[in-house]
N, C-alpha and C positions, 0 to 999 in steps of 0.2 A: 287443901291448897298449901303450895311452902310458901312458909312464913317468910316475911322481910326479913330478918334478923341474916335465915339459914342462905336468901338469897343472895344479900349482899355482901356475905361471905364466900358464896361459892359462884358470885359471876360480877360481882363489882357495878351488878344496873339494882337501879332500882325497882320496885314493881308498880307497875301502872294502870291507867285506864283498859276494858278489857274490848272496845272498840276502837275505832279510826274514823276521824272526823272528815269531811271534806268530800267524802265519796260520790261520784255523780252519779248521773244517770246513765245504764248503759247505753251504748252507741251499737253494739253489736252483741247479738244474740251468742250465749255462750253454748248453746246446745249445737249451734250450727256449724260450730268449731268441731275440727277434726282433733279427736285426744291423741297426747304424745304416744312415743311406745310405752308399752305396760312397765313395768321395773318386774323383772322377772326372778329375782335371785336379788342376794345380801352380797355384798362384797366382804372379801375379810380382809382384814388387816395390811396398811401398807406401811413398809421400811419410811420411817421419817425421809429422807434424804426423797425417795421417790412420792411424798405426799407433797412432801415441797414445791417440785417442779412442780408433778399437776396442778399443783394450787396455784401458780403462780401463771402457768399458760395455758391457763384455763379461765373461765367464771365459776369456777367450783366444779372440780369431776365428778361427772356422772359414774351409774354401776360401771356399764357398757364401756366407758373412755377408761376406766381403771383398767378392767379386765382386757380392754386390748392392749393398754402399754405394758401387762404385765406377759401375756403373751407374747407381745412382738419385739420385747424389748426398750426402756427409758429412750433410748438415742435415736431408733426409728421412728419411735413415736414423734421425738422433737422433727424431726425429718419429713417425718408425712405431714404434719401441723406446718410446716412454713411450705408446704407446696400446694396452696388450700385447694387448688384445682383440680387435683388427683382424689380430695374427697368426695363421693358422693355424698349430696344432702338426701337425707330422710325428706320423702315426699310432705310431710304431716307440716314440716319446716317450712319447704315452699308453697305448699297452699294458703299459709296465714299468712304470708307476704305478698300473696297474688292480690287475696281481697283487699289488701289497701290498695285502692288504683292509684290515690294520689303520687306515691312515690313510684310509679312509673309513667306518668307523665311528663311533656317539655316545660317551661317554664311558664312559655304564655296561654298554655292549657290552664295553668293553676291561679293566675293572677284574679286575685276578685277582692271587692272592696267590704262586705257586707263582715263585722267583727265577727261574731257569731260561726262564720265560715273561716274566717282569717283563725280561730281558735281551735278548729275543726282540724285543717292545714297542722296546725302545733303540734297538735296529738297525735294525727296520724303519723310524725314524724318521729315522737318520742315511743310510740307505741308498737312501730316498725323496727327500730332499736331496740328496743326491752324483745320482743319476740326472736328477732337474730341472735343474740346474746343466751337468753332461752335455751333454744331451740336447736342452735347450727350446732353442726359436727366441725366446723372449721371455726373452733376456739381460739385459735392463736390468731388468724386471721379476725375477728371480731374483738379483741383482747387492742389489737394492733387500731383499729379502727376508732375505738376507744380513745388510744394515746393521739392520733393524729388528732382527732374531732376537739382535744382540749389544746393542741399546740398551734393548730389553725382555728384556733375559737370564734365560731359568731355567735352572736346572742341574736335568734331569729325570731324576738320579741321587740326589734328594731328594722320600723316599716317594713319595706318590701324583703326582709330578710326573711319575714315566717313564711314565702313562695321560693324563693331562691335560695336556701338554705336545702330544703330537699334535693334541690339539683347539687347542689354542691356535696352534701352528702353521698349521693351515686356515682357523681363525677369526677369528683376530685378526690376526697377521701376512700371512697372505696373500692376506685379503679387505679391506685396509685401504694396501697394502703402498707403492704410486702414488696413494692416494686423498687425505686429506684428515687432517693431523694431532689434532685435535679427535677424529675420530669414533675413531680409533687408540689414543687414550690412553683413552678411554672403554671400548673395547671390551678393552682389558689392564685396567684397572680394574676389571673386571667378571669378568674371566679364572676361572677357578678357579685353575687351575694357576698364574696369578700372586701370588692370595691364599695360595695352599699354601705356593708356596715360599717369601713375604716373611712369613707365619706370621698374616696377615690372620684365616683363618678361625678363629685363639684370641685377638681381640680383642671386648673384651665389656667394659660400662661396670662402673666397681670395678677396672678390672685391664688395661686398656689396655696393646695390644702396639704399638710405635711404629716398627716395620722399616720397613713398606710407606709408612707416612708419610711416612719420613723419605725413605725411596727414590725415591719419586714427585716429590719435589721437588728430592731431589740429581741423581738420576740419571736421571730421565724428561722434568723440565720445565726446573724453572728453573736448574737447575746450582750448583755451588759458588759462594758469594759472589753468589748471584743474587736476594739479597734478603730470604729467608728468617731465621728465630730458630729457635731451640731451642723456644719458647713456640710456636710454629707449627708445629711437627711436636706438639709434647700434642695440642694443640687440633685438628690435624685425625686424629690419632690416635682422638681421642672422635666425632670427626664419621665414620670409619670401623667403629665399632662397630657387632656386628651385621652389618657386610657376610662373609658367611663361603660353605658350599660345603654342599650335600645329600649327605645320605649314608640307604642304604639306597633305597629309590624315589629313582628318577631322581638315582639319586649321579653324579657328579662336576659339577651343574650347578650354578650361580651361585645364590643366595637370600640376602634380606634378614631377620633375623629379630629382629622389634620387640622382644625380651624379651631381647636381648643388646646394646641399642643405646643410648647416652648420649643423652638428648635432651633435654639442657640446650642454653642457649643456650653459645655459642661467639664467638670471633671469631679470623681468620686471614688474616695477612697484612694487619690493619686494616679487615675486611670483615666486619661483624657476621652471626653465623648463629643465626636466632632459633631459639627452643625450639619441641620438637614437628615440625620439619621432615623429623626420619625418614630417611630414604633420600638426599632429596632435598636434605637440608641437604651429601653430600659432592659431589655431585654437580656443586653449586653451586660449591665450589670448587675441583674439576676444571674447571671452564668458565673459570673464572679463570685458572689454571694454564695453560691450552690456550691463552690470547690475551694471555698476559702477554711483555712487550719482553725480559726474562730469556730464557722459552722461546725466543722467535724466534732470538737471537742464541746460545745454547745449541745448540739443532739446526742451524742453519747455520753452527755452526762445526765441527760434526761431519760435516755433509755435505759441508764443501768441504775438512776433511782426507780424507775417504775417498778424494773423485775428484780432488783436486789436489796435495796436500802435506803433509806432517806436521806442518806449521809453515801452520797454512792462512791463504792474504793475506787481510791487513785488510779492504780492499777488497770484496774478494768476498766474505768474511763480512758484512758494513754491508751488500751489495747486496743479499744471499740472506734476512736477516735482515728487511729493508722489504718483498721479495717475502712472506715469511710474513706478515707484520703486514696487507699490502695487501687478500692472500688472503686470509686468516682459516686459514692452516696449510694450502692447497691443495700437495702434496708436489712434484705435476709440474709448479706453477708453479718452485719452488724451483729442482727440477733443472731447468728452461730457462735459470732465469738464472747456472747454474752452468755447464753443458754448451755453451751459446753465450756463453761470455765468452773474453777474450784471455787472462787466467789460466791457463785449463784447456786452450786449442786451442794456445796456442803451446809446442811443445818448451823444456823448460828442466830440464838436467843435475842442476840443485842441489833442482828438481821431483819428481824422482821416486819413485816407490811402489813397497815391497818388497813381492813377493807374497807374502801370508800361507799358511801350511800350504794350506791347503783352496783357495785361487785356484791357487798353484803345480800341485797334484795335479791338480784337474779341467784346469786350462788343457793340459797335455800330454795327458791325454785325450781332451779337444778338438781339440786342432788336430793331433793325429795322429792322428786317426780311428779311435779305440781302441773295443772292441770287450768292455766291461766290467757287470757285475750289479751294484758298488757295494755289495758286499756286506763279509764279516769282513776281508778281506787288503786292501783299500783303507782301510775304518775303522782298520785297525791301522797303516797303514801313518799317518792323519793322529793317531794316539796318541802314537806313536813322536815325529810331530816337534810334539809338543803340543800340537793342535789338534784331540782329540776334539770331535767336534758336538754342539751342546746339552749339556755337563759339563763347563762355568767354573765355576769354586768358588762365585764372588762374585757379585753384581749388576751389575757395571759392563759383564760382558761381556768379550770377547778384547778385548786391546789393537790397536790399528791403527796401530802406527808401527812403523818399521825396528827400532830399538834392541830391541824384544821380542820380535824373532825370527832377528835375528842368529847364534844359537847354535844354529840349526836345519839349518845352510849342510850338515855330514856326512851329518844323515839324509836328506838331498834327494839328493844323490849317489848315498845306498845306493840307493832309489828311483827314480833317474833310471836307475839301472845295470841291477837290476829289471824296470823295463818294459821296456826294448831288449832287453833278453834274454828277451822272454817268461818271466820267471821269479815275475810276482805274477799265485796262482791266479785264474782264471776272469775274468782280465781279458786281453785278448789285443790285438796289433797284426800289422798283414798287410804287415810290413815287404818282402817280397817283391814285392807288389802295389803298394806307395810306388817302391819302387827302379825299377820297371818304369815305373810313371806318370813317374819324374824323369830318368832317361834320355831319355824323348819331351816333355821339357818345351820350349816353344819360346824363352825367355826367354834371352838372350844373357848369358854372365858373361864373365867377363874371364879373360884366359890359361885358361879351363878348357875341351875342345870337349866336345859334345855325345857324353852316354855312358861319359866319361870317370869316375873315383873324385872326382876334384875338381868336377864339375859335378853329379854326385848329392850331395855334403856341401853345397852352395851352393844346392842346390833345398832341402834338407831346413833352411839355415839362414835362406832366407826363408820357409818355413813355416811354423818357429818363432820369428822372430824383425823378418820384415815387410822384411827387408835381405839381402843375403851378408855372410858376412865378408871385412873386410878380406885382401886377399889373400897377406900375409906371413902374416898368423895361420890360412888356409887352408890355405898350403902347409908352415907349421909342424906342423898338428894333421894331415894326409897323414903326413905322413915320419914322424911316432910311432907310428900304426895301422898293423899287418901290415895287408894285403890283404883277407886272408882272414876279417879282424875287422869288417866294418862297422858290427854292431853298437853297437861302442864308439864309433865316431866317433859316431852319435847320441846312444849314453847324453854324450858330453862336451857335446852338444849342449842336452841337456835339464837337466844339470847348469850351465851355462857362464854366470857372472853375467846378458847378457845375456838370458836366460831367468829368470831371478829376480825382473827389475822390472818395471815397466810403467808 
C-alpha cells in the first residue's frame, strides 16, 4: 500500500477510509443496464493546449472524443459540440434515460404526496443528470446545462419543487440550454417550479412578495451593482403579480390570474408600464432585462469564469459581453467568442479550474470507462463532498471557484479509493480489460518497456490526465505500491491533484 508520508507528497489528499458510507439500496438492477461502449484502444498523448479545451468542454474526454478531435481537428471539434443536434447519441445513452419515465412525464403526472415517492422523484432527477453527463456524446451541450441549472438554481427539496423542477429541467434548461438567452429567461420566468421556489405563486396585489423580483435581477440579469433600486424590485414585484401555478386540473402548469394582479401603472428601471397591461406589463420588462448592457456583461462574466478562470479576463469578458449585445443573447455566439480566443486556448498555470464535486465524479467515470446506473451510492457519494444535484439552499446556485471546494480534497480520495476498488455499489470498472488494453498500448514512454507495472501506470496516467508522469514521480509512486496492489496506484491516480483540475 503507499504510505501517507509518499502520499501526501505526491497528491496533497490524505488517505482514508477504504469504503463510502451512506450507500442505499439499489432501485434498479444493474445487470439490466445496457453497458457503455467497450474502450477499445489507449489513447496517447495530447499537446497540453489541446487537453485543455477538451477538459474544459467536456466532463472529462473520453478515448473515442480524443481521437475524433484529433482526427477532425481542435476547431471542428469545438463546432460539432455547439451544434449538439448534428450528434448522434450512442443508443446505450438513450436507453438509460428512457427507463427513468419520471423525467418524461407532464407535471400533474408526477404530483404525489407520499415522502418516500417525493425522494424517489429527487433521484430519478439527479440520477438522469449524472447518466447524461456520463454517457452523452453532446458534452458541451450537457457542460452548458450544468451552467444554466446553477444560474437558474431551484432547490427541488422545496415543496412542490422536487415534481416541477424535472419539468423545468426538460423545459427550460434543456430546450433553451445553446439557444438564445431572451427566450431562456422567459421560459424560467414562466417556470412553475421557478415561481414555487422564489414564492411567486403567493404574489398577489395588497401583499406583494418581492424574492423573485429581486432575484431575477440580482441573479439572472443584471447582477449586483447592475443598475437596479430597491424601488425597482416593488415595482416589478406588482408588475409580477398574479403570475402564479395551477393547482388541481392541470396543476403544476404556469397561469396568469387577473384577480390577483396589480394593474396599476408602474415604472422600472425609468421604463414607464402603463395600467391594465396585465400579463404583458412583466413581460415587458423581462425584454428589458434580456437586452440590457448589465445582463450582457453579467452572463459573460460567468461564462468566461466557468470555461477560463476564477478571476475571468477583462478582455474576454468586454469581448463576450458585445458578442451578447451584437446577438441579441445568441449563447453559442458567446461561447465561439470564448472557446476560440487566446485566453481560453492558451495553457496558463495561474488559469486553472478546480473540478467541482459533480465534474470530478462523472470525469473518472468517463474516462475510465465505468460501467454505472447513477443511482443512490453515486448521489451519496456527490452529498458527501457537497454537491448534492439540484439542493443549493439559495438562489445563486453552487459556487464555481477553487476556494469553495477546497475542503472536499478527503472525500475525493475516499472516492477515488472506492472506484479502483470496485467498492461503490452498482457502479463497476473492468480494470482487468484496461490493464490488458495498456500492456498492448503502442505509445512509447520513457524508461518503462512495454508490459512493464511502470508502462501500465503511464497508459492509465495519460488517460486520465492527457500526459505521463514525470518520471521521478513514476518511479516514486512504483516503489510505494506492492505489486500485487494495482489497484491503488489508480485510486492515487484518480485522487492526484492533477486529476482535480482542468
Amino acid at each position: 500500500m503507499i504510505s501517507r508520508r509518499n502520499f501526501l507528497k505526491l497528491s496533497g489528499i490524505g488517505i482514508a477510509g477504504a469504503t463510502l458510507a451512506g450507500c442505499g439500496v439499489s432501485e434498479i438492477d444493474m445487470n439490466a443496464l445496457v453497458p457503455p461502449i467497450a474502450l477499445n484502444a489507449f489513447p496517447t498523448a495530447d499537446p497540453p493546449a489541446d487537453w485543455r479545451v477538451l477538459n474544459r468542454i467536456t466532463f472529462g474526454p473520453t478515448t473515442a472524443e480524443r481521437a475524433h478531435a484529433a482526427d477532425i481537428g481542435l476547431d471542428a471539434f469545438i463546432e460539432t459540440q455547439l451544434a449538439p443536434d448534428s450528434i448522434e447519441e450512442d443508443w446505450r445513452a438513450e436507453w438509460r434515460i428512457r427507463r427513468i419515465e419520471s423525467l418524461h412525464q407532464p407535471a400533474a403526472n408526477l404530483y404525489i404526496r407520499s415522502p418516500e415517492k417525493q425522494e424517489g422523484l429527487r433521484l430519478d432527477l439527479q440520477r438522469g443528470t449524472t447518466l447524461r453527463a456520463v454517457y452523452s456524446r453532446r458534452q458541451l451541450y450537457e457542460v452548458m446545462v450544468n451552467f444554466w441549472s446553477d444560474h437558474f438554481n431551484i432547490d427541488q427539496t422545496k415543496g412542490d419543487c422536487t415534481f416541477l423542477k424535472i419539468v423545468d429541467d426538460r423545459d427550460v434548461i434543456r430546450r433553451h440550454a445553446l439557444g438564445n438567452f431572451r427566450d431562456l429567461l422567459f421560459a424560467s420566468a414562466h417556470s412553475p417550479a421557478m415561481l414555487v421556489y422564489l414564492d411567486n405563486q403567493q404574489n398577489r396585489a395588497g401583499i406583494p412578495n418581492e424574492n423573485y423580483a429581486r432575484e431575477v435581477m440580482e441573479l439572472h440579469t443584471l447582477g449586483v451593482g447592475g443598475g437596479y433600486t430597491q424601488n425597482d424590485v416593488m415595482e416589478l414585484a406588482r408588475c409580477l403579480t398574479g403570475w402564479t401555478v395551477k393547482d388541481h386540473f392541470y396543476r403544476g402548469q404556469f397561469t396568469f390570474k387577473a384577480d390577483m394582479h396589480d394593474d396599476g401603472a408602474k415604472t422600472v428601471l425609468g421604463m414607464p408600464i402603463p395600467a391594465r397591461m396585465k400579463q404583458a406589463g412583466a413581460e415587458k420588462v423581462l425584454d428589458a432585462l434580456a437586452n440590457h448592457p448589465s445582463t450582457a456583461k453579467f452572463i459573460a462574466a460567468k461564462l468566461v469564469r466557468r470555461f477560463v478562470a476564477d478571476d475571468p479576463p477583462a478582455a474576454l469578458v468586454a469581448r463576450t459581453a458585445d458578442t451578447f449585445l451584437k446577438t441579441g443573447g445568441d449563447i453559442t455566439s458567446m461561447l465561439k467568442t470564448i472557446l476560440f480566443s487566446a485566453e481560453f486556448r492558451q495553457p496558463d498555470p495561474v488559469r486553472r479550474k478546480l473540478k467541482r464535486p459533480f465534474n470530478f465524479v462523472v470525469s473518472a467515470l468517463r474516462q475510465l470507462n465505468a460501467d454505472t446506473d447513477g443511482g443512490a451510492p453515486v448521489q451519496s457519494v456527490l452529498r458527501q463532498m457537497g454537491q448534492p444535484l439540484f439542493q443549493f439552499p439559495t438562489p445563486d446556485g453552487y459556487p464555481d471557484t477553487a476556494a469553495a471546494w477546497e475542503g472536499t480534497l478527503l472525500t475525493r480520495w475516499r472516492f477515488a479509493f472506492a472506484l479502483a476498488h470496485n467498492q461503490l455499489p452498482r457502479t463497476k470498472l473492468s480494470l482487468g480489460e484496461m490493464a490488458d488494453l495498456a500492456e498492448h498500448a503502442p505509445a512509447p514512454i520513457e524508461k518503462f518497456a512495454p508490459g512493464s507495472r511502470g508502462f501500465q501506470l503511464q497508459q492509465f496516467a495519460i488517460l486520465l490526465f492527457g500526459q505521463p508522469l514525470p518520471t521521478p514521480l513514476a518511479e516514486t509512486l512504483l516503489a510505494d505500491v506492492s505489486p500485487d496492489e494495482p489497484r491503488a496506484l489508480l485510486a492515487a491516480l484518480i485522487g492526484a491533484p492533477a486529476f482535480q483540475w482542468k
